[in-house]
N, C-alpha and C positions, 0 to 999 in steps of 0.2 A: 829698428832695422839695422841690422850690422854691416857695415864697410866690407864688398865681398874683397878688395884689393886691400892689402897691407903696406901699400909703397909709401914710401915718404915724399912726402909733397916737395922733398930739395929734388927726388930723383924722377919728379912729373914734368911733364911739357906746359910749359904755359900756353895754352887754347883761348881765344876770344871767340865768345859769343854772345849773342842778340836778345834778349829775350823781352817778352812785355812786361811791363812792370807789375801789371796783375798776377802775370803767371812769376814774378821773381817773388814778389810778397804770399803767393800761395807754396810755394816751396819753404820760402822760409818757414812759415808758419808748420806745415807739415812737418819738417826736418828736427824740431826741437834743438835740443843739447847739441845734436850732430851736426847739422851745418848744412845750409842748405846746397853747397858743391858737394859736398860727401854724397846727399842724397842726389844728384844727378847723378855721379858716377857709379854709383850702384843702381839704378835707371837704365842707365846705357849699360852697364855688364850685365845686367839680368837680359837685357834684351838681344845683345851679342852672344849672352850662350844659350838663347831660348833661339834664334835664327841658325844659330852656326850647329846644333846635333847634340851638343855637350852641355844639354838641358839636363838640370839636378832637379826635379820639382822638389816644393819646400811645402804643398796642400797636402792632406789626408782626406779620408771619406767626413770625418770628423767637421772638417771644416763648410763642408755643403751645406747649404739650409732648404734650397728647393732645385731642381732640377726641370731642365725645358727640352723638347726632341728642336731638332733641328737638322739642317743640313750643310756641309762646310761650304761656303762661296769659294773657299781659296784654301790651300796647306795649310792644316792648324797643328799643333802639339795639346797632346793630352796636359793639362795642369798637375793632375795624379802620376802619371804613369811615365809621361813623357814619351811615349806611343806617337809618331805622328797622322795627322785624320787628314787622307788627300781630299781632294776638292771633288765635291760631289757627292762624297760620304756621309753616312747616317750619323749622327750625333749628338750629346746634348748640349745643353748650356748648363753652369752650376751655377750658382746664385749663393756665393761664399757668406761668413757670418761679418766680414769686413761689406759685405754691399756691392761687389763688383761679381759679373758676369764672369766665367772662362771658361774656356773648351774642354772640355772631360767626350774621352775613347768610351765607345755605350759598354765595355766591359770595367769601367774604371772603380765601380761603386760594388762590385760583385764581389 
């Protein structure tokens, strides 16, 4: 998973936070080579530009393996299209080949 920020860590702020030690040792583990702060900070920017409109989606159709109907409880963003599905709205679940659920626009796969 690539570093969406290029900044060098002399021109970052030093941030203290708390975390469980399970959830520090699952990160590690995930993170590999990269390090498990690289991998929060790309965590938090994917989900700052996934809340903030200047959502890039990085799925294809390719990437679905089943698809579910559904309906949004709350604003979601399309994973494909970056469409956002207001709350209420008809929608699916995608069921990626990584194993995690996400919101796909019922036009997303057409």
């Amino acid at each position: 998973m690539p570093t969406l920020t290029r900044t060098s860590t002399t021109e970052m702020e030093v941030t203290s936070i708390r975390l469980e030690k399970d959830l520090k040792e699952q990160l590690k583990t995930l993170s590999g080579n990269q390090g498990y702060q690289a991998l929060i900070r790309d965590i938090l920017w994917k989900y700052v530009h996934q809340r903030s409109g200047d959502f890039t989606p990085q799925l294809s159709a390719n990437d679905i393996r089943a698809t579910i109907s559904a309906i949004a409880q709350q604003e979601e963003r399309c994973a494909i299209t970056g469409t956002p599905i207001q709350s209420g709205e008809e929608m699916l679940l995608g069921f990626t080949i990584e194993g995690n659920l996400i919101p796909l626009s019922l036009g997303s796969l057409g």
